[in-house]
DODO-664643 format. One record per residue (C-alpha): x, y, z; residue number from 1; residue in three letters. Coordinates in steps of 0.1 Angstrom, whole numbers, padded with zeros to 4 digits. Example, Ala and Ser with C-alpha at 12.3 -4.5 7.8 and 13.67 -1.06 7.14 Angstrom:
<nodes>
- 0123:-0045:0078:1:ALA
- 0137:-0011:0071:2:SER
</nodes>
This chain:
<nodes>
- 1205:1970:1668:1:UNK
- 1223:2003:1667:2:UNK
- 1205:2020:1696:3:UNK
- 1189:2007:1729:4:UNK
- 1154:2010:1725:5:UNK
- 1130:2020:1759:6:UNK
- 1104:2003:1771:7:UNK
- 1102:1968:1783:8:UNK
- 1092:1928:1769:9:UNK
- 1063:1916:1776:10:UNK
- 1053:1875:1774:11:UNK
- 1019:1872:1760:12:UNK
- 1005:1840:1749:13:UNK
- 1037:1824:1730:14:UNK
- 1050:1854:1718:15:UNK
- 1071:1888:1736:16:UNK
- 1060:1920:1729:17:UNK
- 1078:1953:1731:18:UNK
- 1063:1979:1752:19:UNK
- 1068:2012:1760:20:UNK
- 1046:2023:1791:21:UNK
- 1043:2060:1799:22:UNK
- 1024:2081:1827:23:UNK
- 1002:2071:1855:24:UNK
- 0963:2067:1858:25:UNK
- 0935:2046:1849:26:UNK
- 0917:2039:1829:27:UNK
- 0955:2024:1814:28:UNK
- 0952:2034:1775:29:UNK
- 0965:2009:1751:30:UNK
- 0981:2019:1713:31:UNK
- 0978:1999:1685:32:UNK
- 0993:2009:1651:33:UNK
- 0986:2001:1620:34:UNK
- 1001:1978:1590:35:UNK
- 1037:1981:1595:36:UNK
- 1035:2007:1622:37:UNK
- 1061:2010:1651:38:UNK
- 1053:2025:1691:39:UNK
- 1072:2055:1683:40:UNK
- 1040:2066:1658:41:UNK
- 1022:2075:1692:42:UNK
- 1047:2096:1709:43:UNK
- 1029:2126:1700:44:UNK
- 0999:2108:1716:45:UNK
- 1012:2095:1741:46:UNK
- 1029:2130:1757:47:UNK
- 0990:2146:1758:48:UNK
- 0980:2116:1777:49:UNK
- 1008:2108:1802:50:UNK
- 0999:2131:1825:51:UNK
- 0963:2112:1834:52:UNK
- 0966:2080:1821:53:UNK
- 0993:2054:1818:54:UNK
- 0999:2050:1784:55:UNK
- 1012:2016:1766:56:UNK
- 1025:2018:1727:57:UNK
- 1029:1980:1718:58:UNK
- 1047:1963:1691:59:UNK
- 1033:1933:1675:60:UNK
- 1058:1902:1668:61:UNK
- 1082:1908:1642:62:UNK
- 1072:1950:1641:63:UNK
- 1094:1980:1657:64:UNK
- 1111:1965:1685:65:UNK
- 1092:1928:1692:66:UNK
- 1110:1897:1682:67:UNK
- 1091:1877:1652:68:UNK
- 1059:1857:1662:69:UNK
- 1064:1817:1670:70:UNK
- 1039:1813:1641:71:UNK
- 1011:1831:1620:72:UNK
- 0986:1849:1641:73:UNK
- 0947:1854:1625:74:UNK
- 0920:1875:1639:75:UNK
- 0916:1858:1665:76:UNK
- 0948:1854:1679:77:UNK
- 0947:1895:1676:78:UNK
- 0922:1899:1700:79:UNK
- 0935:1876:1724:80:UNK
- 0971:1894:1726:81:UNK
- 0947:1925:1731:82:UNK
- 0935:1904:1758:83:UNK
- 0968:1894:1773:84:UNK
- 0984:1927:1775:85:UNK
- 0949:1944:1794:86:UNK
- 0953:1916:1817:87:UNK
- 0992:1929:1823:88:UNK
- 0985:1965:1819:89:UNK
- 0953:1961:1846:90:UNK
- 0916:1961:1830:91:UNK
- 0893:1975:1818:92:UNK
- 0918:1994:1791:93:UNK
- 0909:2022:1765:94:UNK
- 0922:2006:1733:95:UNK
- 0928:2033:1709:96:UNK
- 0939:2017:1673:97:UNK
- 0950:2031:1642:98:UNK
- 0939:2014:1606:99:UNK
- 0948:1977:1603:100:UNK
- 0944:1979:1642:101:UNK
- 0910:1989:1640:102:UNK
- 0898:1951:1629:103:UNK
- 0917:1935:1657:104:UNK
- 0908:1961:1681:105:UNK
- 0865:1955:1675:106:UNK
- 0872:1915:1675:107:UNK
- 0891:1923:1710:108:UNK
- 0861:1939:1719:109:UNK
- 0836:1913:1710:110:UNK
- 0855:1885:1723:111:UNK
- 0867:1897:1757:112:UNK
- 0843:1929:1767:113:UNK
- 0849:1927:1803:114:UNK
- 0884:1939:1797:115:UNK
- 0869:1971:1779:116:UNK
- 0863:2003:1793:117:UNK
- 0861:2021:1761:118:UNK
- 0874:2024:1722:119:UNK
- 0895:2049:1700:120:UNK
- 0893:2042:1661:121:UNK
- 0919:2065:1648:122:UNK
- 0913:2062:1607:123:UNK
- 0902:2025:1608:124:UNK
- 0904:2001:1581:125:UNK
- 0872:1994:1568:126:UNK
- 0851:1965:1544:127:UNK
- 0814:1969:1542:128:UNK
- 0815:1933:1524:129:UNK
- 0837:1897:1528:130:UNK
- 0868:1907:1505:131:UNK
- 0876:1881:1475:132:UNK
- 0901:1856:1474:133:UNK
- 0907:1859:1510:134:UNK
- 0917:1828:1522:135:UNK
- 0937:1823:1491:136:UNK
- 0959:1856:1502:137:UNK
- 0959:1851:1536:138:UNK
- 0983:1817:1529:139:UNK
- 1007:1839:1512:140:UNK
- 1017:1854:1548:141:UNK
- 1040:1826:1560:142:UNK
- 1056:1832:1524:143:UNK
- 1055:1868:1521:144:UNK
- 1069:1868:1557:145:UNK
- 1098:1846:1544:146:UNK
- 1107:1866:1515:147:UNK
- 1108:1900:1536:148:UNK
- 1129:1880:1558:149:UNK
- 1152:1866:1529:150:UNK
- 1155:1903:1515:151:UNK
- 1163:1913:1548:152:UNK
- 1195:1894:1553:153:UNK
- 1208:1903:1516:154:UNK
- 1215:1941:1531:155:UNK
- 1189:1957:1514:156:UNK
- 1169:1965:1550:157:UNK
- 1201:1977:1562:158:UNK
- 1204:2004:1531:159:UNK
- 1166:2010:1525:160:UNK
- 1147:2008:1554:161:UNK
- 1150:2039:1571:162:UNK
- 1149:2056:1535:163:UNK
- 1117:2043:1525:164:UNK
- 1103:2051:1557:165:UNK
- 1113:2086:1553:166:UNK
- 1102:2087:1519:167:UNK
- 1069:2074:1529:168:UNK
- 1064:2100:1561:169:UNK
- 1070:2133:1542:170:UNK
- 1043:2121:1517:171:UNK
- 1018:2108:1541:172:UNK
- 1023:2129:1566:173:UNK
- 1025:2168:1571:174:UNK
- 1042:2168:1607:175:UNK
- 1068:2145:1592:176:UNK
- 1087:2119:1610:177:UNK
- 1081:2123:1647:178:UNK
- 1104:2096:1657:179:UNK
- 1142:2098:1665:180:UNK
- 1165:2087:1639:181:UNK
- 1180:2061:1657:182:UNK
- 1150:2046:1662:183:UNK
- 1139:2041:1630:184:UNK
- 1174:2032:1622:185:UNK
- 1176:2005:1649:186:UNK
- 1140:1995:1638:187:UNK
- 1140:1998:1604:188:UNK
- 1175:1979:1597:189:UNK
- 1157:1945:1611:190:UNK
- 1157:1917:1587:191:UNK
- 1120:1905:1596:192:UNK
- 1103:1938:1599:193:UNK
- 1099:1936:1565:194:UNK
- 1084:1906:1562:195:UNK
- 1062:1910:1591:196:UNK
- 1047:1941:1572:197:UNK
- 1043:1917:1538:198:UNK
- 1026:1893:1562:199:UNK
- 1000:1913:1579:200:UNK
- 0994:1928:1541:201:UNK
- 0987:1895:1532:202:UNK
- 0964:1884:1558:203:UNK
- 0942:1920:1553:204:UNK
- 0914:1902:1538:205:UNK
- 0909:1873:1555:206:UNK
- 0911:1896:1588:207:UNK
- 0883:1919:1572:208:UNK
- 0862:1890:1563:209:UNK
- 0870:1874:1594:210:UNK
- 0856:1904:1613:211:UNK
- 0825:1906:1593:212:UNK
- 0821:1867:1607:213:UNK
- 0824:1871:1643:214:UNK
- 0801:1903:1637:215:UNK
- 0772:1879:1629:216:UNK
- 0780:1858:1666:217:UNK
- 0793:1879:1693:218:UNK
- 0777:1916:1697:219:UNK
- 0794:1951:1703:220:UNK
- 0798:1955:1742:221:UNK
- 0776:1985:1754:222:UNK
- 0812:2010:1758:223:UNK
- 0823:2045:1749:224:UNK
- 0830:2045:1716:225:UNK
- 0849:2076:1694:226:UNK
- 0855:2068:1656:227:UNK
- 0877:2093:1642:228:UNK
- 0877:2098:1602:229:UNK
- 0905:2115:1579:230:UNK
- 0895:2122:1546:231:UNK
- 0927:2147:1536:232:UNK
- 0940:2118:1514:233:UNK
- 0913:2099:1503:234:UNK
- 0900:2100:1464:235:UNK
- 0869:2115:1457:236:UNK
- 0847:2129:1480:237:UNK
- 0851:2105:1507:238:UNK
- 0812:2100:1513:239:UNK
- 0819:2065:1510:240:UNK
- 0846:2068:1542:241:UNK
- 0827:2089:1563:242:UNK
- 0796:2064:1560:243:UNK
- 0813:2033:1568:244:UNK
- 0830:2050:1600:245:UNK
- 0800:2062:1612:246:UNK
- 0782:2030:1607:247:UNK
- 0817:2020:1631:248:UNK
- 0806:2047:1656:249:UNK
- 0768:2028:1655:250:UNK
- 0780:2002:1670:251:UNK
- 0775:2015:1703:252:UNK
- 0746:2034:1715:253:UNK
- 0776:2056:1730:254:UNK
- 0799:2063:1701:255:UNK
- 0807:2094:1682:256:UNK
- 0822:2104:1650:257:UNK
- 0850:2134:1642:258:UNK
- 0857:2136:1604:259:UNK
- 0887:2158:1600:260:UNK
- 0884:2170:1561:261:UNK
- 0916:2181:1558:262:UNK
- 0939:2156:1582:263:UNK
- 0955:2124:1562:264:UNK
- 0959:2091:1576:265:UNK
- 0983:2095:1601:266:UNK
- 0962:2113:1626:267:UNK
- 0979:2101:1657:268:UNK
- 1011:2121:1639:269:UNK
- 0993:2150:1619:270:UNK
- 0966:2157:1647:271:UNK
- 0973:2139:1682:272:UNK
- 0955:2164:1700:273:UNK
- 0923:2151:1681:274:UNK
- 0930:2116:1691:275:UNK
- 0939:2126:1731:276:UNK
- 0905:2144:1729:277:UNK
- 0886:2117:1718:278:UNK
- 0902:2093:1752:279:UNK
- 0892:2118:1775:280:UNK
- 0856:2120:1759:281:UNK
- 0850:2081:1771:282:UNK
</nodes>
């Protein structure tokens, strides 16, 4: 890499996990991004809620600064490195997760609910029904994972990376890139980033039908729950959104819904104020 990165490794399960750990207080307040995402999305976040909580930004295996997993990780396996790093950061935790995060983030809290104290869905992904050809995609990962890699180690991360990524930021986002340079260089440049993104893009639907599974055996713990929706990018009038995120919020007889109309996906970037709110209303 081209620039020490802060924060710390962490050994959960089989794999190590950067982590970068900010503030003091409990209830500690985990961040999980979304497809791709790195722990320098939440710095925006994470300076609102330093000052009364310690806040953790994670990276899972093969994403911003965390080494590449030992081998494929499915729902499952999600929750339970949830699990492992509320056990090191001291439970219960507020989870707050971001899209993609949002499915491993409600198995988390099915599966282990004693390690819960209560639940930020920042945009969440979302599937009202099992998705086709799941299973079919999902074994495209270790592949997918493989040919990121490959492309990786030809150069082309080296050269594109960080360009994409800023490509991607000024469209997506109105605040723009929030992280430093040579963190997204250092990041960015890594042969298996991109194939960890092309994995977890391949395992989307077997995680959302996955997810609808577990719904059907192990209930919604009885927590503080705030679903927050964006609808500033989303086609159409975005009825469709809104309803499946506030049947997200039903889960618990304690969770609420914000809908910001005008806010695009990246609401930890565009609007962290919203998201530091909703913590503090658990």
């Amino acid at each position: 890499m081209n620039a020490q990165l802060p924060g710390e490794f962490v050994l959960v399960g089989e794999d190590t996990l950067h982590a970068v750990s900010e503030g003091a207080g409990t209830p500690p307040v985990l961040l999980s991004s979304g497809l791709g995402g790195a722990w320098f999305d939440w710095i925006p976040v994470m300076e609102r809620l330093r000052g009364r909580h310690r806040v953790i930004a994670f990276d899972r295996p093969g994403l911003g600064g965390s080494p590449p997993a030992r081998r494929r990780a499915g729902l499952r396996e999600e929750a339970a490195r949830l699990a492992g790093l509320a056990r090191w950061a001291g439970p219960p935790v507020i989870v707050v997760a971001h899209s993609l995060a949002g499915f491993h983030a409600e198995a988390f809290a099915r599966l282990y609910p004693g390690l819960l104290y209560g639940m930020v869905l920042v945009d969440p992904s979302a599937e009202q029904d099992a998705p086709r050809h799941a299973r079919r995609l999902s074994r495209l990962a270790p592949a997918a994972r493989f040919a990121g890699r490959a492309a990786g180690l030809t150069g082309i991360a080296w050269f594109a990376g960080p360009r994409i990524r800023g490509l991607v930021m000024r469209r997506i986002s109105e605040a723009g890139d929030v992280a430093p340079p040579e963190f997204v260089r250092a990041v960015y440049t890594r042969p298996h980033v991109l194939g960890a993104l092309l994995a977890e893009n391949a395992g989307y639907r077997q995680a959302a039908a996955d997810l609808l599974a577990l719904r059907e055996s192990a209930p919604f713990p009885d927590v503080p729950l705030q679903v927050i929706t964006a609808l500033g990018d989303v086609r159409g009038d975005g009825e469709d959104w809104k309803s499946a995120h506030a049947d997200l919020a039903a889960l618990s007889p304690r969770g609420g819904h914000v809908v910001l109309p005008r806010t695009g996906h990246l609401v930890q970037i565009d609007r962290p104020d919203v998201v530091a709110e909703a913590v503090e209303r658990l």
